[in-house]
N, C-alpha and C positions, 0 to 999 in steps of 0.2 A: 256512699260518702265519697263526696270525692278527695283524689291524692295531688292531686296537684292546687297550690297553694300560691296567689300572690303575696309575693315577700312583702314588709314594712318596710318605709321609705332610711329607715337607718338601718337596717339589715343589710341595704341593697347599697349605700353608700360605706357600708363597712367590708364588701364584698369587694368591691369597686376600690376601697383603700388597698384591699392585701393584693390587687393590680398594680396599681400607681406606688404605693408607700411601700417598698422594700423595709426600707432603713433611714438612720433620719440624717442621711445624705440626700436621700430620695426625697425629704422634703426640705432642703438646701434648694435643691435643682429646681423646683417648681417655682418657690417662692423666689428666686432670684431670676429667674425666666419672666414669671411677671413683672419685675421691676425693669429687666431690659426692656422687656417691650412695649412697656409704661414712658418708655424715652428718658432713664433715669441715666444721669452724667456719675451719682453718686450713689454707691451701695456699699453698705456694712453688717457684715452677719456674727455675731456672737452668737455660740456656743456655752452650752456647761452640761459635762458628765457624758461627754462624749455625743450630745444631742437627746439624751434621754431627758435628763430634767428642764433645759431648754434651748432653742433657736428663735432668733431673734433677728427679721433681715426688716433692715430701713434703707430707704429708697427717697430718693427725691423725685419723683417720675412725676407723671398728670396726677394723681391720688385721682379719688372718689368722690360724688355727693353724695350724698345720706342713702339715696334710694338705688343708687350704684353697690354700694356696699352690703346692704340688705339682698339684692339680688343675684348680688357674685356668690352667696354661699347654697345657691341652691345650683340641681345639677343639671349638667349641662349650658349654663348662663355664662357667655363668652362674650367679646369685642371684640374678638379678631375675624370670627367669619359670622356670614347672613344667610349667605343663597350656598344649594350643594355645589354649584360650580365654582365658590370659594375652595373647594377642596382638591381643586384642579391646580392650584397654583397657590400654595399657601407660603406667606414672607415671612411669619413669625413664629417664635420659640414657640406658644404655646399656640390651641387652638382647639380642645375636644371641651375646658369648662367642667373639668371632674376634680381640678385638684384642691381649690379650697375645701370645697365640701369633703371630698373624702378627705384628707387631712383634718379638718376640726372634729371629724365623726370619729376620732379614733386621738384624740387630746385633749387637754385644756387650750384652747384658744380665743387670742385678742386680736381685732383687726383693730387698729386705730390709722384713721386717715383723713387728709383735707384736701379738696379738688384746688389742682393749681387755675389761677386766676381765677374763683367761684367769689359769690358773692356774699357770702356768709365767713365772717372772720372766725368760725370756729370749726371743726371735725367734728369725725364721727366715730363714737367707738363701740363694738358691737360685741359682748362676751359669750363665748359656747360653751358647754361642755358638753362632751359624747355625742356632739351634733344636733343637742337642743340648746336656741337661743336662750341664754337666761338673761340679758340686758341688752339695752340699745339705749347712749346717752351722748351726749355733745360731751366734747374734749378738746383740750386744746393741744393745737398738734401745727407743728411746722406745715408745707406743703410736700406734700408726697404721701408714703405708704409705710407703714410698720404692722408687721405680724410677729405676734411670740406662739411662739408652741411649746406648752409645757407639759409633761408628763405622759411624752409620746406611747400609745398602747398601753393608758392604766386601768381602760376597760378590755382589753385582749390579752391576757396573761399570759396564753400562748404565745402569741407573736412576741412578743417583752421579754422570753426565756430561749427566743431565737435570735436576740441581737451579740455581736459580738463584745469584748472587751471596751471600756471608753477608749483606749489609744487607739484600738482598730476603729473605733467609727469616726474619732476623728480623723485619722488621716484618710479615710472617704469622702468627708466631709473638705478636708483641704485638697484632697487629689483633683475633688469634682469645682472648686473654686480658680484653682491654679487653671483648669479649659476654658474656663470662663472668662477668665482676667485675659487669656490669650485668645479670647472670638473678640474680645472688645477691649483694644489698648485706649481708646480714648474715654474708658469710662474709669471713676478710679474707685478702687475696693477697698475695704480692710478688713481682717479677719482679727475676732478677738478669742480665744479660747479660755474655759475658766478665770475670765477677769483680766487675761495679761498678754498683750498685743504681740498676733504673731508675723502680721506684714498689713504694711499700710502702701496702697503701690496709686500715685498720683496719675490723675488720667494724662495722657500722653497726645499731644492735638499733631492732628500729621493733616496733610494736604489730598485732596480726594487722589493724585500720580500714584501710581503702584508703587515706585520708588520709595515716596514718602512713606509710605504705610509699610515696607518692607521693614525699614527704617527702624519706624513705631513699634513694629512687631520683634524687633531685636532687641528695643532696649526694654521691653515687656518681657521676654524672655530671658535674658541678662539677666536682670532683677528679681526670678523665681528660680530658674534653675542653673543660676551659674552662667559664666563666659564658657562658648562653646568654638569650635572651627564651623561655622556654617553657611552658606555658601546662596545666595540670593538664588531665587526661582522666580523667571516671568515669564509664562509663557500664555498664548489665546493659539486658538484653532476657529475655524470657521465651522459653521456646525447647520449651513445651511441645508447640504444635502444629507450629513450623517442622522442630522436629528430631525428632521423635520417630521412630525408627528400625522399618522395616520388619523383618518376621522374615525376606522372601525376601532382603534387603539382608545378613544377619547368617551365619556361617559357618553351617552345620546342627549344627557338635556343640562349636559354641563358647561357646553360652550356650543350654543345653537347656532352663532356669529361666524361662520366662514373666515371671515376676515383674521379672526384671532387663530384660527388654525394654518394657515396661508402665510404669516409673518412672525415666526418663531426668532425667539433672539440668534442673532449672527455669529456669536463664538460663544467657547467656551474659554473662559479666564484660569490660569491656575497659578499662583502664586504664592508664595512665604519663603521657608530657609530650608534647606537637606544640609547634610553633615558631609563635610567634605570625602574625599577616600581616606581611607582610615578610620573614621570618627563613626565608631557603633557602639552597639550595648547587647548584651545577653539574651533580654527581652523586649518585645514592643512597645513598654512601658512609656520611652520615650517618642512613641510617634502620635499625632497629633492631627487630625483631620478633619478640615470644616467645610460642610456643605452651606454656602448662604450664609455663613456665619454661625451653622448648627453642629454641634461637636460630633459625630459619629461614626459608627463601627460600621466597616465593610469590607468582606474579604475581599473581594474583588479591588479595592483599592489596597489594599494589602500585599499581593500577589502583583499589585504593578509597580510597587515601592519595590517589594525583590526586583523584579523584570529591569527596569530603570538601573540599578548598582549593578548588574550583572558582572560580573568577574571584579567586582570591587569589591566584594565583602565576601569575609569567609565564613563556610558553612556554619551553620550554628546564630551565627551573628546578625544582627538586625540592626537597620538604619535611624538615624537619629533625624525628625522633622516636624516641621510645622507647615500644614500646607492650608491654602485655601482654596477651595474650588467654587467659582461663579457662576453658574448657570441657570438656565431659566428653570422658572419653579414649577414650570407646567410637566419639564419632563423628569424631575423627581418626586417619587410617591413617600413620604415622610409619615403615611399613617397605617403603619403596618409592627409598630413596637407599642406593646404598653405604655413606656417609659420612650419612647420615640428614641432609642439608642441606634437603630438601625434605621438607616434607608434603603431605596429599592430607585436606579437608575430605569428608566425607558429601555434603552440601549447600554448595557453594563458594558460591552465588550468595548464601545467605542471611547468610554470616558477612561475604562484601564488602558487603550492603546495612548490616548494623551496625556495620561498621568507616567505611563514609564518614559513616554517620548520627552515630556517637561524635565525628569531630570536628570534621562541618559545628556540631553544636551546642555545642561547646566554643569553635570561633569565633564563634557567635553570641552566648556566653554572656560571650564577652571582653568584648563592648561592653555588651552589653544590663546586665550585675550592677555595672559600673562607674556607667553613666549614671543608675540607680534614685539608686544612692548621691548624684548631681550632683543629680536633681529633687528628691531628699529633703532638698538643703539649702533655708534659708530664699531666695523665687526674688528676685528685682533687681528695678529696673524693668522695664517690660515697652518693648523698644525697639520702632522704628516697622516694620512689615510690609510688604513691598515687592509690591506684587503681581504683577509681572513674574516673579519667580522664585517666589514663592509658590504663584500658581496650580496648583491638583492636575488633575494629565490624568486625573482619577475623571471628569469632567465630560465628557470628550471622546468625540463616537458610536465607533462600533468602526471605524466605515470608516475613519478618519484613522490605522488602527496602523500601514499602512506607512509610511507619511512623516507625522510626526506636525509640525503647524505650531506651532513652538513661538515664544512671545510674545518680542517685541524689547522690550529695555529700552529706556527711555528716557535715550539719549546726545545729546547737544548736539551741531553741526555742530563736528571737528575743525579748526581749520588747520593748514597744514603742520606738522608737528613742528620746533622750535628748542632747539639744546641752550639747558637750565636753566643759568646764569649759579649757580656754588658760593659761598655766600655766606661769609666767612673767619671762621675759626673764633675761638669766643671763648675769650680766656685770663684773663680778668678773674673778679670776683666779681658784677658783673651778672647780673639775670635772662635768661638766653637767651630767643633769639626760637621761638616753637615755630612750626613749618609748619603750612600750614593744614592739609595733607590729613591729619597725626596729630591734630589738635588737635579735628578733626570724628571721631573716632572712637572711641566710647567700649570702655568694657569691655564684651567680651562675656557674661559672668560676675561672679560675686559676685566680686570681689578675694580672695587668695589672706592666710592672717592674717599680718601683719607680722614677727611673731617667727621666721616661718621661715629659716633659712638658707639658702643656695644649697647647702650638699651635702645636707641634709635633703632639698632638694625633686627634687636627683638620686637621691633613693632610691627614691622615689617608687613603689611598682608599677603605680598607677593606671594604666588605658588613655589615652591622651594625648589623646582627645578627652571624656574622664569629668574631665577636671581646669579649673578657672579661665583661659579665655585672652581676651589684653587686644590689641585689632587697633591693630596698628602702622603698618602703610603697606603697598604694594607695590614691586616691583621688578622691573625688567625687563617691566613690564604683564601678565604672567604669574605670579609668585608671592607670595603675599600671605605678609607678617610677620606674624607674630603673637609674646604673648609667655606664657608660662605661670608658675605658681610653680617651674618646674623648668628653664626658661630660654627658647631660642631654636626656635620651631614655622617650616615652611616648607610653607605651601599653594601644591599645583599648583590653581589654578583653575579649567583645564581637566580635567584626571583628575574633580576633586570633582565638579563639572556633570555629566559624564560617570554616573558612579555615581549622583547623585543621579534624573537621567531613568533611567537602564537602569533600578530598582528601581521607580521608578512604572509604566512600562512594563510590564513582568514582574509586578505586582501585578494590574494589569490586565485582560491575557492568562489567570492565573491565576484569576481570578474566573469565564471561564466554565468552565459542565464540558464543552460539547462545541465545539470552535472553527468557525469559519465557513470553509466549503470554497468552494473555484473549481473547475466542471469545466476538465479543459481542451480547446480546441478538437479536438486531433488526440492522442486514448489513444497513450501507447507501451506499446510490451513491451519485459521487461525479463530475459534470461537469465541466471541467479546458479549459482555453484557450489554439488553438493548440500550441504556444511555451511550456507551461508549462505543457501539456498533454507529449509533445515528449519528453522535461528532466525527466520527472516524468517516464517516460515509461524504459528509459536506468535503474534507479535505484531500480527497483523493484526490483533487488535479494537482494541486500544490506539492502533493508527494511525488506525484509520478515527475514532475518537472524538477524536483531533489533528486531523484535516482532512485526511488523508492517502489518496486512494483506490486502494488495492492490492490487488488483486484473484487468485486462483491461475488461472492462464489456461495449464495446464499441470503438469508434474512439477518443473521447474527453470522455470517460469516464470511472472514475474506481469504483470497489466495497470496502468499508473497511467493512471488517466484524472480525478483529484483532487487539488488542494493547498493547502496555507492562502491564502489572501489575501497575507502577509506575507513568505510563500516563493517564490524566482525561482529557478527552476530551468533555466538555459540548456543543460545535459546531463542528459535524465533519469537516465540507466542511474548517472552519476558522483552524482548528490541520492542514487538508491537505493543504493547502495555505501558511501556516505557513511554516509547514516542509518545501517545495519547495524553499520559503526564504533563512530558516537555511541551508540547500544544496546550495543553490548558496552562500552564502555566504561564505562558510566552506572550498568553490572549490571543492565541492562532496568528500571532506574526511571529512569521518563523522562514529562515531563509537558510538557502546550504552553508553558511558559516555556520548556523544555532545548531542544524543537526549531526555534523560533524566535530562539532566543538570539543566534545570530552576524548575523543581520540585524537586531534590537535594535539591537546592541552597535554595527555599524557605522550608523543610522541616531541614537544619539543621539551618534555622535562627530561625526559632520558636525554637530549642530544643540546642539550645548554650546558655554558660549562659548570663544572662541581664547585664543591671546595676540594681546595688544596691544587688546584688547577692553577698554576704563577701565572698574572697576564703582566708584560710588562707595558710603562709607562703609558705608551702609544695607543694601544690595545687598550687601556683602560678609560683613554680619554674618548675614543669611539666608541667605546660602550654606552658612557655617557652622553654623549653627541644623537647616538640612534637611542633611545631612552627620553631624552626630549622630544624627538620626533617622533612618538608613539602617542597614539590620540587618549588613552588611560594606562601612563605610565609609574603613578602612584601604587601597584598592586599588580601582582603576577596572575597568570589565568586562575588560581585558587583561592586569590582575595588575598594573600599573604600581602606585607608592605615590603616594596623595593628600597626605598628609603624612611630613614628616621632620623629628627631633627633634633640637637639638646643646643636652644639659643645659649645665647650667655649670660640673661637673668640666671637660667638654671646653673650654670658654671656655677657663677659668683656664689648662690646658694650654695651651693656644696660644699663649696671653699668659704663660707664664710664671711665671702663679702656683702652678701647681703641677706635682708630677712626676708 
């Protein structure tokens, strides 16, 4: 007798469902995949009981003829690919031709549809249950597409006893529509839940410029999750020699044409919003990543969102974005997910080296295109130079990089501290008495033009250190007042110090090409697992030109008997473990600032000033001065924020003046 058995054709598409159909978000995602790529301007999906009793997405796309719609429900039957070389470069959301089928095999399901421009003024409507057609009849039906699915898995009781709460599938259901609305601002959505409208978002027409569509994609964003600080991303790379595609890399009879191998697209495109410095979240929840306009999950783009904020965000924290990335579709493999959540890059290393490069320099560009705008106004006085803070460590030999002796200001002998006696306040029309320590402190900037308003200067896009600030006092001997045309600035003195040594330091460092090594007295050996033995093995020249002597002293093992000057290493094997971390992390761009950095970092935080450290007036306005001239001056080497802004919208609320 034989054991092996071909399954029945509803067996094998209800097998096929518990791949594709999670949950009935999962048939949200499909059936709305089809309506984009249907060329639909217009789509609306209703919901009830959280998608168990039903989903319902109408579409205005091409719809169907009669014998189109008969044929979509069987599996494998697609319009987006022919030949397997279609699978070398595929454009569209969907493309394998399992989801209606499995979908209607596992609910009640309706397709009703009418092919646009067809010649027949009526539809077609086709009724399933459990994946047997029970009807096929004309309908009359606008043009486009409607599917309902009702009573998802009322033949799979199992699967029906594994879905969550109705709130938790809706908000699946709306989590996975909010990506969607944001791959395509010019299409417009509405989502209805149990009868009662939860967002109706109008398609948004933008002009083929990045500009435009940056644009598009903000006020798409706006309108789901709120007004954010976030900060434009345009960047291309040329991808002539990075990516040009091997012929042993490529199917054998999927692109027979030479020619198509020979002439790969010329860059790679990457564009949308990142969140200013400052502006994170706890989790990834808000990050947003589209291949082609495909929503997806990839660490490797993940790990270049860190890599890019580097020393902008603090541990724990995670960037806020929406990115797009453009590239040819020959060298993304997009058929490697069930559910196509995941892609697989050709070359991963080279698209994370342009994804962190896109928006280390979008943060650079925050500050740098503000501040031109600030030196191109007419300049002030020229205030007086302090040279205590002043002084550039360019001047300092190299030996002093571990402990760098950095210059004392000149403070007066303190005595005890006594509280300051509050002088009572005046209610008269007398000239108030002004304190000395405001009264010594001028404007740091040109004055801001009088006619402005306070909510004018809360509009402000300016970066907050590109705009007019007028030094007030400090507080608490640790955070300096300041005042801007847009209201209330709060300097941490210590963070700013902090950043302002790291970045001399690290300019420094960077200056040479090959850094200064120490043997050390007693070589260790160091055994690695073979993955990290073979990455470790490629990078040897890179280190040995950092100061790092790592030597193959074996199969899985290396010798260190070398380290920079500036590196203490009181565990070798846990330094080498380490390093191989920071290289995957970094995507093997890694240079003697990256690997010296956390000894930097901790080395100018001892030697910045504290709190309770008095600077006076002078001293505080060159603080501020080198703080502007720092290429990410918003955040100290530990992501902490140097400055924090409260406009005068927020005054006025406080106070009352306004809602």
């Amino acid at each position: 007798m034989n054991r092996i058995k071909l399954l029945s054709e509803q067996v094998a598409n209800q097998i096929a469902a518990g791949e594709v159909i999670e949950r009935p978000a999962s048939v949200v995602k499909e059936l709305v995949e089809n309506s984009l790529d249907a060329g639909a301007k217009k789509i609306s999906v209703e919901v009830q009981a959280g998608g168990r009793s039903l989903v319902r997405v109408t579409d205005d796309g091409s719809g169907m003829s009669r014998d189109d719609a008969l044929l979509c429900l069987e599996r494998h039957a697609t319009s987006k690919i022919e030949r397997a070389e279609d699978l070398a470069a595929i454009a569209t959301m969907g493309f394998r031709g399992e989801a209606l089928p499995s979908i209607a095999s596992v609910s009640r399901f309706v397709l009703t549809t009418r092919e646009r421009g067809g010649h027949s003024p009526e539809g077609t409507q086709i009724i399933v249950a459990g994946g047997k057609i029970d009807e096929v009849k004309a309908a009359g039906s606008a043009e486009g597409t409607s599917i309902e699915v009702r009573q998802l898995f009322f033949n799979l009781p199992a699967r029906r006893k594994f879905l969550r709460t109705e709130e938790t599938e809706a908000a699946h259901i709306q989590h996975y529509l909010t990506i969607a609305a944001l791959a395509f601002p010019d299409v417009a959505f509405s989502f209805q839940k149990d009868g009662r409208l939860i967002w109706q978002l109008p398609a948004i027409k933008s002009e083929r410029v990045t500009s435009s569509r940056i644009e598009a994609l903000r006020e798409r964003l706006r309108a789901l999750l709120g007004d954010e600080k976030l900060l434009p991303v345009n960047f291309s790379a040329s991808l002539e020699e990075d990516f040009q595609p091997k012929e042993d890399e490529i199917f054998e009879n999927a692109l027979p044409d030479k020619s198509a191998v020979e002439d790969p697209r010329s860059e790679i495109r990457i564009w949308g919003l990142a969140g200013s410095p400052g502006v994170s979240r706890a989790t990834r929840d808000n990050q947003f990543v589209f291949v082609n306009r495909r929503p997806v999950e990839n660490r490797g783009v993940n790990y270049a969102l860190i890599e890019g904020y580097h020393t902008s965000l603090m541990k724990g924290r995670y960037p806020i974005c929406c990115l797009f990335l453009e590239i040819d579709p020959a060298v993304v493999d997009v058929n490697i997910h069930p559910a196509k959540r995941e892609v697989k890059f050709r070359r991963e290393s080279e698209v994370r080296k342009f994804v962190a490069q896109a928006i280390r320099e979008t943060l650079l560009g925050f500050h740098d295109e503000g501040l031109k705008k600030l030196n191109a106004a007419p300049p002030g006085p020229k205030e007086e130079q302090l040279e205590a803070i002043g002084q550039s460590l360019e001047t300092r030999p190299a030996t002093e990089l571990s402990t760098p002796a950095l210059p004392e200001f000149p403070m007066p002998v303190q005595a005890p501290v006594r509280p300051v006696p509050q002088p009572p306040l005046r209610m008269g029309f007398s000239k108030p008495v002004t304190p000395m320590a405001v009264a010594s402190m001028p404007s740091l900037a040109s004055p801001a033009p009088a006619g402005l308003e306070p909510a004018a200067r809360a509009s402000s896009p300016a970066p907050l250190l590109n705009v007019p600030l007028r030094l007030v006092g400090v507080i608490g001997r640790l955070y300096v007042v300041l005042e801007s045309d847009r209201g209330l600035v709060l300097l941490d003195q210590h963070a700013a110090h902090e950043r302002i040594l790291f970045e001399q330091m690290l300019n420094r460092l960077e200056q040479n090409e090959f850094a200064p090594t120490q043997k050390l007295l007693l070589p260790e050996t160091i055994e690695l697992s073979p993955r990290d033995a073979n990455f470790l093995r490629d990078q040897l020249a890179a280190l040995t030109r950092l100061g790092v002597g790592l030597n193959e002293f074996g199969e899985r093992t290396f010798l260190l008997d070398a380290l920079p000057p500036f590196v203490k290493a009181a565990d070798s094997r846990r330094f080498v473990l380490d390093l191989v971390d920071e290289l995957k992390a970094a995507g093997r761009e890694v240079n003697l600032a990256r690997l010296g950095e956390h000894t930097v970092a901790k080395t100018v935080c001892r030697h910045a000033v504290k709190a309770n450290d008095p600077l006076a007036g002078p001293e505080l306005e060159n603080l501020v001065a080198d703080l502007r001239a720092c290429a990410m001056p918003y955040t100290c080497p530990h992501g902490r924020p140097t400055l924090i802004e409260m406009n005068y919208r927020e005054l006025e609320k406080k106070f009352g003046r306004a809602q």
